[in-house]
C-alpha positions as CSV (number, residue, x, y, z in Angstrom):
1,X,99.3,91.5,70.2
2,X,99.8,94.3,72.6
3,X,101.9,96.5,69.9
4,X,98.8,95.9,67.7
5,X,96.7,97.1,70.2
6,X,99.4,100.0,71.2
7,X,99.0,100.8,67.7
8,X,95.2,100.9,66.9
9,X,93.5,100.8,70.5
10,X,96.0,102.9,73.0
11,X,92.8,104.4,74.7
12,X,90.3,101.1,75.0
13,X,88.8,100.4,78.3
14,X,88.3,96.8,79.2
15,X,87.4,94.5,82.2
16,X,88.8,91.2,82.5
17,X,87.0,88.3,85.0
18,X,88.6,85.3,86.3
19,X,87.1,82.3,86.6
20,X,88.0,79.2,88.7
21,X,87.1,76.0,86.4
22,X,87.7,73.9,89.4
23,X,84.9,76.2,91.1
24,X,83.1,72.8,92.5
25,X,86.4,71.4,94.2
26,X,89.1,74.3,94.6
27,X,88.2,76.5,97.4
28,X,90.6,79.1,98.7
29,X,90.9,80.0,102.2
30,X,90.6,83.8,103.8
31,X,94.2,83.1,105.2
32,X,95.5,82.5,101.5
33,X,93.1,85.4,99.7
34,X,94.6,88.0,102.4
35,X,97.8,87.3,101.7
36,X,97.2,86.9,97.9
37,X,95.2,90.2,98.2
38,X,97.7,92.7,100.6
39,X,100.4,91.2,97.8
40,X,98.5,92.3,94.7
41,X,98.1,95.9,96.5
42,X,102.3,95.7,97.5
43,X,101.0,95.9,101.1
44,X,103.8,92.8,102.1
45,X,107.1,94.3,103.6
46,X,109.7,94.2,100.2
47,X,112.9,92.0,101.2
48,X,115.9,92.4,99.5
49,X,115.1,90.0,96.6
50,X,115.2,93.1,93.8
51,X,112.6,93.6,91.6
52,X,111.4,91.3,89.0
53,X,111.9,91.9,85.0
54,X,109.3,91.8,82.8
55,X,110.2,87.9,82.2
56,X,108.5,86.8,85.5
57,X,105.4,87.3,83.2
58,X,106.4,84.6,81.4
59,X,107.3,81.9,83.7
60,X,105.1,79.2,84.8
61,X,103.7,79.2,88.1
62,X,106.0,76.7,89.8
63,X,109.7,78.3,89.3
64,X,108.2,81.7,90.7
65,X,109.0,82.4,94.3
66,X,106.7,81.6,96.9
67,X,105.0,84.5,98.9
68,X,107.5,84.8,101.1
69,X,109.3,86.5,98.5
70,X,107.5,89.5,97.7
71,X,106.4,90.3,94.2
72,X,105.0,93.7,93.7
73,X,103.4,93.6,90.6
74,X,103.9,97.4,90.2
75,X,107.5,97.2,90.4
76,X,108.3,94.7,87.1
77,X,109.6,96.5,84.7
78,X,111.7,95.8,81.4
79,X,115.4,95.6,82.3
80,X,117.9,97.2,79.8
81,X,119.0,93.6,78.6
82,X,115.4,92.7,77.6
83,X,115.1,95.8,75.6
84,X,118.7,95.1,73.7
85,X,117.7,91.1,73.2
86,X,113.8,92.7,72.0
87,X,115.4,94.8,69.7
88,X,118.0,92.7,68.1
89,X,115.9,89.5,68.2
90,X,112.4,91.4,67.4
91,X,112.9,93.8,65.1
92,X,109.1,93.6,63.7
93,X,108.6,95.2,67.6
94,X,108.6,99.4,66.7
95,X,111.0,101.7,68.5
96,X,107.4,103.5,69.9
97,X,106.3,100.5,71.6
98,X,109.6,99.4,72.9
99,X,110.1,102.6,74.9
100,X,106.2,102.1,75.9
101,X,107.3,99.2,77.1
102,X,110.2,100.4,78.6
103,X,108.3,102.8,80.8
104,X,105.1,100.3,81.3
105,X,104.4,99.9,84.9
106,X,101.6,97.9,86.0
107,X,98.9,99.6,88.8
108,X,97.1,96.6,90.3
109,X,96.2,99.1,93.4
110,X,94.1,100.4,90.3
111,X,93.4,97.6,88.1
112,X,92.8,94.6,90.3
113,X,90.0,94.3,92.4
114,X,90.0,91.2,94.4
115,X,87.0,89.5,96.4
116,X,86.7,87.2,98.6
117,X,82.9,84.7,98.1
118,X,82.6,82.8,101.3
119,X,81.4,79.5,100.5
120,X,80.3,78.2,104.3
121,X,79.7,74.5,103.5
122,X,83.3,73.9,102.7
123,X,84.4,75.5,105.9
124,X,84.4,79.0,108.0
125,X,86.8,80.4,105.8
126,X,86.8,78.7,102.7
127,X,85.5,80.5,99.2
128,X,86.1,81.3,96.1
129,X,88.0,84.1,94.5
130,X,86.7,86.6,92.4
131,X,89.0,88.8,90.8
132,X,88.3,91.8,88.0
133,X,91.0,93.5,86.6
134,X,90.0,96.5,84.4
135,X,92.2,99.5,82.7
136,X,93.2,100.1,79.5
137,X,93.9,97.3,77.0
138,X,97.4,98.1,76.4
139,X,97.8,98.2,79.5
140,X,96.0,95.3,81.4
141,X,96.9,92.5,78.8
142,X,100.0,92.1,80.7
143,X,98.0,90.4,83.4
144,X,96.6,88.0,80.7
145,X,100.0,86.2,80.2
146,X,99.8,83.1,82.0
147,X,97.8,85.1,84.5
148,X,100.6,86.6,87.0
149,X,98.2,86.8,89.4
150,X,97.1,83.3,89.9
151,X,100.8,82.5,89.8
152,X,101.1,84.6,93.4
153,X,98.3,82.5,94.8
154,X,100.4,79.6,93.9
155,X,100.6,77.3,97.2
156,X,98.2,79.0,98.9
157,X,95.3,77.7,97.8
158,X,93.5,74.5,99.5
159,X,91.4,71.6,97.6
160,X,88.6,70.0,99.5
């Protein structure tokens, strides 16, 4: 999808919203949605855990570290061994998009804008989480795939 879109749209603005289905019963505290937020922005202190490939798109929520391992979202990037297995194991993928790729750096400083809704009747500082990404389409799809940035929130959040 994004190689069609790196094809025929590489200039399309677009706005992305989350919304929390569980909106009646999952609130998030202010605790959780500032650390979820100063992570997003790459405001956490790095440790020495290097930076994530382009795979930690892919992986489901529960094998991805918890926040105490930062994960700046800017710093993924496609490592040389995922380029050689998308070339040899993807060869419908064009040698245009895979260096796009290859360079691709996500700016959620940019792209994410993260607010917190306090929601007083489930606590002092429980709410919801609104969150808009927006950018260009080639771009901002990455944050589509199983939504990296829910992933971060991970444990954080609280059910009442």
């Amino acid at each position: 999808m994004q190689q069609a879109i790196f094809v025929h749209f590489p200039t399309q603005e677009v706005e992305y919203k989350f919304y929390n289905r569980a909106l009646s019963t999952m609130k998030f505290s202010r605790e959780s949605f500032d650390a979820f937020n100063q992570q997003v922005k790459g405001q956490l202190a790095t440790s020495t855990f290097p930076p994530p490939s382009l795979s930690v798109l892919f992986t489901s929520p529960s094998s991805l570290p918890s926040l105490d391992i930062y994960i700046a979202l800017s710093t993924i990037s496609l490592t040389s061994d995922e380029l050689s297995w998308l070339e040899t194991t993807c060869p419908y993928f064009h040698p245009t998009y895979l260096a796009f790729l290859s360079a691709l750096r996500l700016d959620p400083a940019n792209q994410v804008v993260a607010t917190f809704v306090p929601q007083p009747h489930f606590g002092k500082d429980m709410g919801d989480i609104e969150i808009i990404i927006k950018g260009k389409w080639v771009e901002t799809i990455l944050y589509e795939v199983s939504f990296p940035l829910i992933s971060l929130q991970g444990g954080r959040r609280l059910d009442v």
